[in-house]
Each structure stands twice: as C-alpha cells, then as structure tokens.
TORLUMMAR-215147 format. One record per atom (N, C-alpha, C): residue in three letters; x, y, z. Coordinates in steps of 0.001 Angstrom, whole numbers, padded with zeros to 6 digits, always signed. Each point is the difference from the previous one (the first is absolute). Layout:
BEGIN
ALAXYZ...
This chain:
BEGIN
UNK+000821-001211+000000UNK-000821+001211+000000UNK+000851+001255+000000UNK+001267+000230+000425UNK+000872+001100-000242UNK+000366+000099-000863UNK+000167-000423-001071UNK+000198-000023-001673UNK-001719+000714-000652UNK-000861-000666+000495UNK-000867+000512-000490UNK-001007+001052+000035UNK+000699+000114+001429UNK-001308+001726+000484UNK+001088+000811-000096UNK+001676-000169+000277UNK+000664+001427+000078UNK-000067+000298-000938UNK+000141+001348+000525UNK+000192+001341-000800UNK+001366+000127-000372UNK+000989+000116-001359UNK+001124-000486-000490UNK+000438+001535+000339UNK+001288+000085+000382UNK+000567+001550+000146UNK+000395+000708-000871UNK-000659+001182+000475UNK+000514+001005-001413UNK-000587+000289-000936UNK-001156-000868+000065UNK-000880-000439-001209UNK-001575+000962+000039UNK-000353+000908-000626UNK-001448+000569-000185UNK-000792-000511+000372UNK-000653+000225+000582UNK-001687-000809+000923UNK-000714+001086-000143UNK-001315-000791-000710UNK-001162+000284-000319UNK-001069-000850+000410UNK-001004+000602+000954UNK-000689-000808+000571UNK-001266-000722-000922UNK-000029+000697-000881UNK-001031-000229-000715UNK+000234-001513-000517UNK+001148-000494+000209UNK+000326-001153-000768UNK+000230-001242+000888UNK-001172+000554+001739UNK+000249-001536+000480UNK-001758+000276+000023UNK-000266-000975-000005UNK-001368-000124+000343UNK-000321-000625+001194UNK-000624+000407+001098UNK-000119-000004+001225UNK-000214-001262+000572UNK-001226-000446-001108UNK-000888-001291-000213UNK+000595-001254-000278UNK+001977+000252-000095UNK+000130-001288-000652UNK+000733-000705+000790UNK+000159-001625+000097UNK+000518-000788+000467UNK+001408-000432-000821UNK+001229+000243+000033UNK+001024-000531-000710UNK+000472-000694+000885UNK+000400-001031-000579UNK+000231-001717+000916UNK-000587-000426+000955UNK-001199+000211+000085UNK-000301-000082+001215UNK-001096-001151-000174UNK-000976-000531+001181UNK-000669-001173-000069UNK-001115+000653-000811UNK-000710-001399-000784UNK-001317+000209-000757UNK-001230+000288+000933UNK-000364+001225+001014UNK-001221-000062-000124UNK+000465+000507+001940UNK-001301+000544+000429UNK+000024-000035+001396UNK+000247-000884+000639UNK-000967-000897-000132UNK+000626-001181+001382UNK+001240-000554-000001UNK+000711-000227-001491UNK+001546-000561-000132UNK+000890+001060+000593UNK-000722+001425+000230UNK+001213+000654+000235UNK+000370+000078+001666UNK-001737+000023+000280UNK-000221-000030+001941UNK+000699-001365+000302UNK+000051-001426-000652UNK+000719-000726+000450UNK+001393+000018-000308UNK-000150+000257-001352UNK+001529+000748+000075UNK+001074+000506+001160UNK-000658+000889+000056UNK+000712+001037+001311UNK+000265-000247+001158UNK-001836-001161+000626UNK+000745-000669+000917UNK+000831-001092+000703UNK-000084-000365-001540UNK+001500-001520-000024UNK+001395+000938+000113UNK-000028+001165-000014UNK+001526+000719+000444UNK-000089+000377+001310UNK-000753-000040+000573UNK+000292+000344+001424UNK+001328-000795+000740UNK-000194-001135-000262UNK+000742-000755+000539UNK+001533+000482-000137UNK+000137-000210-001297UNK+001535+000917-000331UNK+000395+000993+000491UNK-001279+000894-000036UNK+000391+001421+000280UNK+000785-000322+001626UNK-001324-000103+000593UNK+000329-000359+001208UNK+001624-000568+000527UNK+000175-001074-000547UNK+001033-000526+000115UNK+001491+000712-000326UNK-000034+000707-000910UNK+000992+000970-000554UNK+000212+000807+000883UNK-001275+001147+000721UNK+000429+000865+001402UNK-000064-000538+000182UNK-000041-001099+001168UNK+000848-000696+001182UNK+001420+000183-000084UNK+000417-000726-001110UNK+001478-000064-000603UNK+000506+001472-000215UNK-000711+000422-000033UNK+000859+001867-000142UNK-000075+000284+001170UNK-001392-000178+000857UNK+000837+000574+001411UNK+001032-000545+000776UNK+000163-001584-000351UNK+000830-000632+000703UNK+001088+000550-000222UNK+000746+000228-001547UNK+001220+000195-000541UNK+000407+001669+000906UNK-000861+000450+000297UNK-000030+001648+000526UNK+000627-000078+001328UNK-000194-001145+000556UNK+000324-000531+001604UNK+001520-000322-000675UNK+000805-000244-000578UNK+000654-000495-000423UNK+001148+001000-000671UNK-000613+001559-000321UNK+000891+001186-000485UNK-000774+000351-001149UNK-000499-001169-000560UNK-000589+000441-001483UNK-000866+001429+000180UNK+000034+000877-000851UNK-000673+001794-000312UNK-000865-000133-000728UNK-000339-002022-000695UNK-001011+000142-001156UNK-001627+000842+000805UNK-000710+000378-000938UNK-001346+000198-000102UNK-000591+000436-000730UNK-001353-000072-000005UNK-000496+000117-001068UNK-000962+001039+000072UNK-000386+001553-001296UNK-000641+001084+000373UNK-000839-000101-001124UNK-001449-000179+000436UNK-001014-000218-001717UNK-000625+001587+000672UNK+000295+000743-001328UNK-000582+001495-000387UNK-001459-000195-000636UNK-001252+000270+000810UNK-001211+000129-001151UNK-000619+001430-000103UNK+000259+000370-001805UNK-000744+001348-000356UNK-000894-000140-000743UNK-001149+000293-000133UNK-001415+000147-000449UNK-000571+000906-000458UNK-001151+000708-000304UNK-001253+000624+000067UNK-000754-000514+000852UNK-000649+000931+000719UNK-001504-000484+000972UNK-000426-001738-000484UNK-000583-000827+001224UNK-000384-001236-000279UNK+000739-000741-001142UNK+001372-000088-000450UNK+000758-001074-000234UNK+000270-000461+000380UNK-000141-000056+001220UNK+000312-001729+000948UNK+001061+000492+000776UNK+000412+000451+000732UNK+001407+000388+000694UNK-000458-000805+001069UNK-000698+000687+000500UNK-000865-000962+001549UNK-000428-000854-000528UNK-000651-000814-000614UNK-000090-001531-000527UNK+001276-000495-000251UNK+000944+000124-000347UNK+001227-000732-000096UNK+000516-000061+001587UNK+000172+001270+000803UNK+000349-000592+000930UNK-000952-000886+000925UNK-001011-000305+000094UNK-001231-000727+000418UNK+000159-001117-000857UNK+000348-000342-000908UNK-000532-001412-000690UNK+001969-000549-000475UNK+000706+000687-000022UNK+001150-000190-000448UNK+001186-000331+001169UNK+000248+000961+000681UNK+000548+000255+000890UNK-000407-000546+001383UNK-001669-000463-000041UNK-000428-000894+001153UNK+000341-001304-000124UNK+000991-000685-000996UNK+000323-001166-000127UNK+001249+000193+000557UNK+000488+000808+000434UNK+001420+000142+001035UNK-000003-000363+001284UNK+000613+000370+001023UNK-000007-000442+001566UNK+000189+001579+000253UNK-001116+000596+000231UNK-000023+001554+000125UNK+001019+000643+001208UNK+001120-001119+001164UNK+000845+000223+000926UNK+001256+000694-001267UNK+000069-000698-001926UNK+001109+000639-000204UNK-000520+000719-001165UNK-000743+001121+000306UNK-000394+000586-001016UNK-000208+001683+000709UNK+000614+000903-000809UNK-000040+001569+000533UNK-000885+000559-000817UNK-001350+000384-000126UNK-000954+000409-000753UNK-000102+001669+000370UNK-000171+000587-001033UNK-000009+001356+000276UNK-000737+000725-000753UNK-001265+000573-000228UNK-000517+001129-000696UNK+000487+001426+000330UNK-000035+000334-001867UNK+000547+001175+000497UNK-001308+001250-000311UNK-000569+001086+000426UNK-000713+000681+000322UNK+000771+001419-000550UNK-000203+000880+000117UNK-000191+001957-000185UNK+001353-000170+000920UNK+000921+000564-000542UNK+001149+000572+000902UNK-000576+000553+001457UNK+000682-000063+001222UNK+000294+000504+001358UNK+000246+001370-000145UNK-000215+000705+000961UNK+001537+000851-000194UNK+001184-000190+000614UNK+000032-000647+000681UNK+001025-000618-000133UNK+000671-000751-000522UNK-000420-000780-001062UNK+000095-000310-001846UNK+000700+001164-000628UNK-000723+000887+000133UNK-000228+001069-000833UNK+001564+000688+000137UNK+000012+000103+001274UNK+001758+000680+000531UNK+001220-000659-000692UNK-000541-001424-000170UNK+001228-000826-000789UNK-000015-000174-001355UNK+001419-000319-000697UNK-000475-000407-001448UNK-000598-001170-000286UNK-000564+000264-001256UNK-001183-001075+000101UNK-000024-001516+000007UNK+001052-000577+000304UNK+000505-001035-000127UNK+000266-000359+001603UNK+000370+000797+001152UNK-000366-000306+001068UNK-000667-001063+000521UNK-001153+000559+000011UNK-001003-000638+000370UNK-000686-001747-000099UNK+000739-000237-001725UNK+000574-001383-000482UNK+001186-000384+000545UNK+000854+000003+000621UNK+001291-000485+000338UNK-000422-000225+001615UNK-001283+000879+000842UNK-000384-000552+000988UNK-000377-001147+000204UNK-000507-000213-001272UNK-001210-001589-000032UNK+000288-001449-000964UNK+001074+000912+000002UNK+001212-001648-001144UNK-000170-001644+001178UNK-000121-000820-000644UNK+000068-001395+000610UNK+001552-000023+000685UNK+000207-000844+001263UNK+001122-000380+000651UNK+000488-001236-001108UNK+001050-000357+000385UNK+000409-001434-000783UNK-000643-001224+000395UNK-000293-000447-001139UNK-001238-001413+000726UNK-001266+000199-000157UNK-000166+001243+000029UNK-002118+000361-000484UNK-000179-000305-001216UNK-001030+000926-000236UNK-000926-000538-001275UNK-000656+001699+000341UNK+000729+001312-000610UNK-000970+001607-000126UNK-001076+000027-000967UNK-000860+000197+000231UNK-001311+000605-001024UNK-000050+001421+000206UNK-000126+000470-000992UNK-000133+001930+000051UNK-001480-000452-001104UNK-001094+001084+001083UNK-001335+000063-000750UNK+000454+001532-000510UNK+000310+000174-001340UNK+000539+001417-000679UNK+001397+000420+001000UNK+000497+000933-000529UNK+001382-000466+000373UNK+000842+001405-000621UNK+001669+000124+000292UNK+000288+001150-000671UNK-000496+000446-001660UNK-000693-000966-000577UNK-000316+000603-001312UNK-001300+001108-000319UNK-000680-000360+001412UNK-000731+001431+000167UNK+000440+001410-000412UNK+001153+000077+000322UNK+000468+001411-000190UNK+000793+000390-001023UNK-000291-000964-001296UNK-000497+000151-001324UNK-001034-000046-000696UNK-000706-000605+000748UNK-001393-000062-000692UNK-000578+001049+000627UNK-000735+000020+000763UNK-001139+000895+000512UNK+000768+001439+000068UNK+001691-000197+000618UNK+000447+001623-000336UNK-000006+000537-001213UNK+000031-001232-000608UNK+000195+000885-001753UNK-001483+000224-000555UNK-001049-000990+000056UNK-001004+000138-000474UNK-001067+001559+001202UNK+000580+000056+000689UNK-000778+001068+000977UNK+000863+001104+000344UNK+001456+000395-000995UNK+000846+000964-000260UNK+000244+000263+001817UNK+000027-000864+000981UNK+001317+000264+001316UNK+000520+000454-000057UNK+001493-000135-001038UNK+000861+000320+000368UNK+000475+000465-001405UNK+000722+000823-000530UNK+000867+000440-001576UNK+000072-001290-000832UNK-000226+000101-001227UNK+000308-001568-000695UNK+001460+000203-000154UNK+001288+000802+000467UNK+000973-000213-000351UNK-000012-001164+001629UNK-000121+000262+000630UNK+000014-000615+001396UNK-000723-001575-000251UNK-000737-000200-001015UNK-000538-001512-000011UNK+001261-000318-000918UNK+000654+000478-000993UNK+000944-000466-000506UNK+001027-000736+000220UNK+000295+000930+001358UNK+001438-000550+001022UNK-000579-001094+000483UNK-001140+000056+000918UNK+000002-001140+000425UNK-000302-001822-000353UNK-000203+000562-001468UNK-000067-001411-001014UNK+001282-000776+000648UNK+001200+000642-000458UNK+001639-000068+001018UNK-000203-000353+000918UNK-000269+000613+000870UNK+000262+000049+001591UNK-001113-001558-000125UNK-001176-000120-000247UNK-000131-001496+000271UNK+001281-000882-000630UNK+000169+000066-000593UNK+000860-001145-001147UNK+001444-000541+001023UNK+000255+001156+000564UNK+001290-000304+000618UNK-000462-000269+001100UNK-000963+000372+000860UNK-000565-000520+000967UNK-000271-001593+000458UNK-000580-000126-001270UNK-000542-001286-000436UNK+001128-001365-000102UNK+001253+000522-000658UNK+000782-000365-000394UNK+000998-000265+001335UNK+000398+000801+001034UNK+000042-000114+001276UNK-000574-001075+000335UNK-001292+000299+000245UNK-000407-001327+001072UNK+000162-001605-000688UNK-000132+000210-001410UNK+000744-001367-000755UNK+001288-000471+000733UNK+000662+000737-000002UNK+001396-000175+000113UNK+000167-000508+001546UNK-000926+000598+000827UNK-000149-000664+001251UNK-000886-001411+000363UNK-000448-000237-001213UNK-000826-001350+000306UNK-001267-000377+000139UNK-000492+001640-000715UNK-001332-000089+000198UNK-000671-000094-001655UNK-000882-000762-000181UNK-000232-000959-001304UNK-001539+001119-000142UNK+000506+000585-000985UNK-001344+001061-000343UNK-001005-000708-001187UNK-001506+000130+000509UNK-000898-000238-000762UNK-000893+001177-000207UNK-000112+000288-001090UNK-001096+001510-000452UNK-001114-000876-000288UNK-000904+000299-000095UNK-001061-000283-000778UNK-000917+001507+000193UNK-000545+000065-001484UNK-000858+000690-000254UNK-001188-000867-000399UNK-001315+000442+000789UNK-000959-000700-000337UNK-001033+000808-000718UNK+000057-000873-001515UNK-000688+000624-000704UNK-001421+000015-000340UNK-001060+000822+000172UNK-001276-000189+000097UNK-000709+000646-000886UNK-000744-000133-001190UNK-000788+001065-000524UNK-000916+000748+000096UNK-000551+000996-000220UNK-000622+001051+000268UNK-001337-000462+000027UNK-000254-001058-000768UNK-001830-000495+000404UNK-000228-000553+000962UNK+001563-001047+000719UNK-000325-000558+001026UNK-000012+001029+000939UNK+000879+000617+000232UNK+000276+000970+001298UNK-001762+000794+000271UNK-000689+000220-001531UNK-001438+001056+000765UNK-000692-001332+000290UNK+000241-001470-000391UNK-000541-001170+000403UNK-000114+000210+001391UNK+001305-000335+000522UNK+000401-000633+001197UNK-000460+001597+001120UNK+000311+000980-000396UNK-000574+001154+000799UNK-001529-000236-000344UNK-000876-000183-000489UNK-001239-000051+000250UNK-000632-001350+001183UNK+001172-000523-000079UNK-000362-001207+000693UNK+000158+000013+000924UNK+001203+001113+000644UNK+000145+000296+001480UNK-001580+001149+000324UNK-000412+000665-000918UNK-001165+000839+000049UNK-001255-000762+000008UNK-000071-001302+000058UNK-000751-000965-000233UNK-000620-000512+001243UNK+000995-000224+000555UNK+000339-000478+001460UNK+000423+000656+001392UNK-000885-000023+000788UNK+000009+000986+001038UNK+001796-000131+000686UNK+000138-001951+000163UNK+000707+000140+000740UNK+001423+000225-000535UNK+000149+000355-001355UNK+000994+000274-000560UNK-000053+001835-000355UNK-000308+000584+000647UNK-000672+001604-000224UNK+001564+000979+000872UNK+000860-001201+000888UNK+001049+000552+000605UNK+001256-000216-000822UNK-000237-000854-001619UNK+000932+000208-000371UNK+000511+000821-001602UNK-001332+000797+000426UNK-000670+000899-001350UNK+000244+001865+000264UNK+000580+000250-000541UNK+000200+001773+000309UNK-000359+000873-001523UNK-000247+001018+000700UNK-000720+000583-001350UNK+001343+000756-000639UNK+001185+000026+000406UNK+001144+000066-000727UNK-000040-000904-001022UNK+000147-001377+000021UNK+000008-000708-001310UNK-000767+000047-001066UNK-000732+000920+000327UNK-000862+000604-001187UNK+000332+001023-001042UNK+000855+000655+000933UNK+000852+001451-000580UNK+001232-000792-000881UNK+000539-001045+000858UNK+001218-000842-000548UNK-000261-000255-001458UNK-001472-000810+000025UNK+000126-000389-001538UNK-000238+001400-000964UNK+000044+000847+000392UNK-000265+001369-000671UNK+001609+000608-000966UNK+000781-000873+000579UNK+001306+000110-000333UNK+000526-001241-000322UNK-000887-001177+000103UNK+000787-001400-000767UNK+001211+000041-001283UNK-000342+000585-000644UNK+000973+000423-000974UNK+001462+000821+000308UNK-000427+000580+001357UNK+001470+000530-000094UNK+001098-000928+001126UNK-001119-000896+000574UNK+000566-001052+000814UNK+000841-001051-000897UNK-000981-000282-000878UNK+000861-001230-000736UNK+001580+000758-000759UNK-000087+000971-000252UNK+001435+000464-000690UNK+000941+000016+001420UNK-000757+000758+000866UNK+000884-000209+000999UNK+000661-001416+000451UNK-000834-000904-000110UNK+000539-001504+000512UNK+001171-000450-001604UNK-000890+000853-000918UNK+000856-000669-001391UNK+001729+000509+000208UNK+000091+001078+000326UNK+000968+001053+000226UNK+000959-000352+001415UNK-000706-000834+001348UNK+000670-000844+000946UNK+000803-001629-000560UNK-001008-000687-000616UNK+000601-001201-000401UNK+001064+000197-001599UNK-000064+001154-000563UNK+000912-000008-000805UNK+001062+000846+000910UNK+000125+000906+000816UNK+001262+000022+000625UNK+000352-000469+001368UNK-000592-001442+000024UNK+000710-000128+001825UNK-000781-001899-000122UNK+000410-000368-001566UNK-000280-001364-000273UNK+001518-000787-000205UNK+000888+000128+000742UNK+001579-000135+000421UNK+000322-001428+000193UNK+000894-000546-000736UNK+000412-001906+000275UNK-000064+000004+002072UNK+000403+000776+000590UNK+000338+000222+001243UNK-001713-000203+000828UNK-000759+000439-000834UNK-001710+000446+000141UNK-000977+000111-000900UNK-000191-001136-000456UNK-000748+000263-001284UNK-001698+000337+000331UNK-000669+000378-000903UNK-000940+000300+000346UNK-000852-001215-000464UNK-001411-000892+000448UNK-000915-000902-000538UNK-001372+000831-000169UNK-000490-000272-001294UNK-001268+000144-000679UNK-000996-000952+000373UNK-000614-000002+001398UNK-001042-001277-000008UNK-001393+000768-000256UNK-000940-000722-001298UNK-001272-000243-000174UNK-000731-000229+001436UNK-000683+001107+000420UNK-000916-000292+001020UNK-001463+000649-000163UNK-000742-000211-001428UNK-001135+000301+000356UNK-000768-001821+000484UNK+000800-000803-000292UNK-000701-001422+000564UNK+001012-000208+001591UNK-000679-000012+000775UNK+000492+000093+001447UNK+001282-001519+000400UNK-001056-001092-000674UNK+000710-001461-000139UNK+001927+000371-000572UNK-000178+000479-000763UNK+001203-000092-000794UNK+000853+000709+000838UNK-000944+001118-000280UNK+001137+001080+001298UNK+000665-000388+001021UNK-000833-001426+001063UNK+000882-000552+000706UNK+000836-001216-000335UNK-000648-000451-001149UNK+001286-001212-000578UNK+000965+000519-000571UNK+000272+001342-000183UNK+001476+000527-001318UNK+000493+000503+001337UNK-000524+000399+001155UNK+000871+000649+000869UNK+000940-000904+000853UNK-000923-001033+000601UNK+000100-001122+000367UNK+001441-000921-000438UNK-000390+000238-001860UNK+001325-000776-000377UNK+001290+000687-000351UNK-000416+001478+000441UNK+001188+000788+000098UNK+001011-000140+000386UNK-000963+000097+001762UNK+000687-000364+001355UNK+000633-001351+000227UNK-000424-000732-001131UNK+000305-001429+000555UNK+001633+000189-000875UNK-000401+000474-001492UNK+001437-000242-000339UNK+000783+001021+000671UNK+000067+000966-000009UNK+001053+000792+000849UNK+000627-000707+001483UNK-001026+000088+000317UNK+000497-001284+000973UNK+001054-000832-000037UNK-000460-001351-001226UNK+000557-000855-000804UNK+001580+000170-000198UNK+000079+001596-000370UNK+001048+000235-000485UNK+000929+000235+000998UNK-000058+000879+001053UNK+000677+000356+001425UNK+000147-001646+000429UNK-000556-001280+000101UNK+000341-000889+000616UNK+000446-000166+001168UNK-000787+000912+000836UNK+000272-000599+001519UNK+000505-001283+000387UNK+000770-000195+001461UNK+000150-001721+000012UNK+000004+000413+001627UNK-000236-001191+000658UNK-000278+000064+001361UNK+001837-000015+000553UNK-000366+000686+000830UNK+001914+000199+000629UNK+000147-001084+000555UNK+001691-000647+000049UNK-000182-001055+000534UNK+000535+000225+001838UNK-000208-000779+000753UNK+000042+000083+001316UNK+001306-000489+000378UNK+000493+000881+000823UNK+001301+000608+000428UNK+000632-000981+001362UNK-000756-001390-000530UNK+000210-000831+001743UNK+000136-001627-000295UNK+000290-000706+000397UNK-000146-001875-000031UNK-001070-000313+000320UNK-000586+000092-001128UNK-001663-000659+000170UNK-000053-001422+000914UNK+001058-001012-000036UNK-000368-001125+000688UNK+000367+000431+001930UNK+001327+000435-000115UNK-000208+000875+001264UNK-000934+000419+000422UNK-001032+000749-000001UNK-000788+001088+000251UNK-001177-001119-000211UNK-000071-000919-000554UNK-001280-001145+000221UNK+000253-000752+001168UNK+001207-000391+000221UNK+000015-000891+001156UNK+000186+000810+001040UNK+000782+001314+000262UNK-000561+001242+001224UNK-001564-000200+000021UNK-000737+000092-000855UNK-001828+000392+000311UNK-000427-001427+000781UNK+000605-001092-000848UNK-001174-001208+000588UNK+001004-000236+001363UNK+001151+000724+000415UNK+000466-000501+001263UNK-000879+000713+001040UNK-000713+001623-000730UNK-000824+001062+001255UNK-001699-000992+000649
C-alpha cells in the first residue's frame, strides 16, 4: 500500500485526479474489507509489543501517523476503529485544536514537538503542524511569504525526527464534497450527534476550493522520502480503515522490532524461583 497511495516527491498533485470513492488494492466489497482489517489486529498488536519492548532495550524506534482531512473524513473514526486495535498503554493521541496563547508565543512548531511519541509508542496527531498551512493560508493568518518558509521548516523538521527514529506516516484523508454535505446532514439528522456539528463547517465548505490547493500545495512540498505524504480514499469508511490499517502494519513490518534478549541465566533464575 505505500507504493500505491504515496504521493511521489516533487511531483504535481492534483486532487481532482483521486477519486475519493475508490478502493485501490483493496478488498472486494464491505464485509471483505471489515474482515479484512480485523484479521490485522493481531499483527498490529504484536508488532507494538515488540517496539515497546525494543525501547526498554535503548531502541528510539516509534511510530507517528499524521491525519489531515476536511470536516467528517474520518480523523476520529480512524482513531476509534484503527488505532483501537492497539493496547492504548502505548499509544500518545493528541488533537490538535485553535492555537493557545501560549501556542501562540511560540513558533509554530512548538506546540508539535510537545506531543511527539516517546520511543516505543505508537503518536496519532488528529491534524497536526500542517494546519498552519492550510487554514493559515486558506484564511490569510499569516503573509504567504511566511507559509512559504515554513513548507522548509516542516521538511527539516520532519527530517529530524526521521533521523531520530521516529517512522513518519501522513495521511491525508480524502473525502468528496457530496459526501462531506452527506455526512454533515447526518450529524443534523441526529440529535445525538448535534455535538459534533458546528455551524463553522458550513462556512468551511464555502472555501472548499481553496482548501484543496492548499492540501495540493502541502503534499507537493513536504511529500519527502524522509515523510512522504499518503492519499487514502475515504469517502467509503471500510477502506479508510483497511489502507490505514495496512499502512501501519507495513511500516511497522519494516522497523522490525525484536524482543530484547534478557541480560541473565535463564536456567539459574528457574531453579532460584522453584527453590522460593
């Protein structure tokens, strides 16, 4: 699946040319994909263990999955249906919200370097430093010479925490514009979903267009071998958690955790116990 959703570097992105709706490699049909997904638990599972163990051990591996969206692409469904197949003791989950001001006092990258995974976790960022390209640029924050620099300032950032051991996953989750007034009518539908509906996302899609250049304009400069960026199809919810799912599994895969080995005479230390 990293061959097939990244985003190749360097390379022009145009959104118009994924379609939200589609499944590439993925299982035929809903139910293949819900069982799909949860025949990886097991792996997943098994893989953190082995990363936190190796962490007890010196290892700095970990692992940081970035999710950026539009309203109702699933950010909170991935971590609810994706990320609940973990052992939530090694997982640092963090939404990020409207700058502090005390945010605000720091550069904008701060505030991300507070909430980075230790060695051995498993970080989720619900939106993340790429906010402050998107919404600053699409809602003019800050000078567009100032979104420029910080295309940079992520890249080397990014490139940093590589270098320290931290295994970056982007995903952008891509949703189209019929689903999104879908899925918002559906929270308007439903009383008890009425807390996760604001009449901001109404204004949002008022500017859909200048969002998507903005995301087009992030994944063509900060889609880096160090950090690449992934294109996952999420107007079908199923898929969304089987491409993420098998993200995590290969990245994983690839870091190859191994359990540390123990620093003592195992037969010793058996015949000490059955002598207590």
């Amino acid at each position: 699946m990293r061959d097939v959703l990244r985003v190749p570097a360097g390379e022009r992105v145009d959104l118009r040319r994924f379609d939200p709706r589609a499944t590439p490699a993925g299982p035929t049909g809903k139910a293949a994909g819900v069982a799909a997904t949860a025949a990886l638990a097991e792996r997943l599972g098994s893989l953190q263990e082995r990363l936190y163990a190796a962490s007890t051990a010196g290892s700095r591996h970990r692992v940081l999955l970035v999710l950026q969206g539009m309203d109702t692409s699933g950010k909170g469904g991935t971590v609810k249906h994706v990320i609940g197949q973990f052992n939530p003791s090694g997982c640092r989950i963090r939404a990020f919200k409207a700058p502090t001001p005390e945010e605000h006092s720091h550069p904008f990258l701060w505030r991300v370097t507070q909430a980075l995974p230790q060695p051995g976790e498993i970080g989720i960022f619900d939106r993340s430093h790429y906010e402050d390209v998107l919404i600053a640029r699409v809602r003019e924050l800050v000078p567009r010479s100032v979104i420029g620099r910080r295309y940079g300032q992520i890249n080397r950032f990014e490139e940093a925490l590589a270098d320290d051991g931290v295994t970056i996953v982007k995903v952008f989750l891509h949703i189209g514009y019929e689903e999104q007034r879908k899925r918002l009518l559906e929270r308007l539908d439903d009383p008890d979903k009425h807390w996760k509906f604001s009449q901001g996302d109404i204004d949002e899609r008022g500017v859909w267009p200048a969002y998507q250049e903005a995301y087009e304009k992030a994944l063509e400069r900060c889609s880096t071998d160090a950090a690449p960026w992934f294109v996952v199809p999420s107007d079908r919810k199923w898929y969304r958690n089987w491409a993420i799912s098998t993200l995590l599994l290969e990245h994983l895969e690839a870091i190859g955790p191994q359990y540390p080995k123990g620093e003592f005479d195992v037969e010793e230390c058996r015949a000490r116990l059955i002598a207590t």
